[in-house]
C-alpha positions in Angstrom: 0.0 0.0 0.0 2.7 2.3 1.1 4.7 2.2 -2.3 1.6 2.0 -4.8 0.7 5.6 -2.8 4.1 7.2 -3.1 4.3 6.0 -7.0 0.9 6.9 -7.9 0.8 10.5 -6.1 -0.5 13.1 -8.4 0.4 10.4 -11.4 -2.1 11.8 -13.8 0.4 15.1 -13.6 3.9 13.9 -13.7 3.2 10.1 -15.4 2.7 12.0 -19.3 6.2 13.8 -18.7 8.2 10.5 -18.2 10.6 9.3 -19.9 10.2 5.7 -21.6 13.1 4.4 -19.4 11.8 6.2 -16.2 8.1 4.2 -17.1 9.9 0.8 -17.2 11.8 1.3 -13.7 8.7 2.2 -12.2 7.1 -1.0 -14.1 10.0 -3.2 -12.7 9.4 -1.5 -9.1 5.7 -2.7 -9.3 6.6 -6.0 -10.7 8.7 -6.4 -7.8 6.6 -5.8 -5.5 3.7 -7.6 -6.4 6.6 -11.0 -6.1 7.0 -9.8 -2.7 3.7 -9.2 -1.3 2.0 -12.5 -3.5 -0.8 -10.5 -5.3 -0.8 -9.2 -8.9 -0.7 -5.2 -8.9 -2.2 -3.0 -11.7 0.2 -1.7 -13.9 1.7 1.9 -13.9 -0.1 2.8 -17.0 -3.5 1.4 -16.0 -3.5 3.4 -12.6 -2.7 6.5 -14.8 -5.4 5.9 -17.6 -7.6 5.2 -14.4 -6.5 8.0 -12.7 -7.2 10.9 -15.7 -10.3 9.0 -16.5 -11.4 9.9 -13.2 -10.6 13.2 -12.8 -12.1 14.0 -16.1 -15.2 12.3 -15.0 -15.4 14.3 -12.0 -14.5 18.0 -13.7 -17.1 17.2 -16.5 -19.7 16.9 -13.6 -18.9 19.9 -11.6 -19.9 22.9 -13.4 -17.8 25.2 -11.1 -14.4 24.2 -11.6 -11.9 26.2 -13.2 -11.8 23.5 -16.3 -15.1 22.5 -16.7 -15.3 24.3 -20.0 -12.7 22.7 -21.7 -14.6 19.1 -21.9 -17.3 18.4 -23.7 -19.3 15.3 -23.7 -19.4 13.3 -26.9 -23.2 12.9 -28.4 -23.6 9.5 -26.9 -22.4 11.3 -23.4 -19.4 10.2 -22.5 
């Protein structure tokens, strides 16, 4: 829990700006851990697609934040 909050921490901001070699260390750290604690993890890029999906979601629906006006929904409404 403690690492997958420290890599994912504002990852929807800094995850787009990496570098291809900085996205497979933090791959390999996942991978790692997920041998150590027995479970399968998500991967990086899932818990950043995730992420922005999410946050997109939530600007589209509140009509008073500063972004709001820069989505629009797509005729079917997503």
């Amino acid at each position: 829990g403690t690492i997958e909050s420290v890599l994912t921490s504002c990852i929807a901001v800094w995850y787009g700006n990496c570098s291809a070699a900085d996205r497979k260390t933090l791959q390999q750290t996942v991978n790692t851990a997920a041998k150590i604690i027995g479970a399968p993890l998500p991967s990086i890029l899932d818990i950043f697609l995730a992420r922005c999906s999410s946050k997109a979601s939530s600007i589209v629906k509140d009509p008073t934040h500063p972004s709001h006006n820069l989505f629009k929904l797509l005729p079917s409404g997503r």
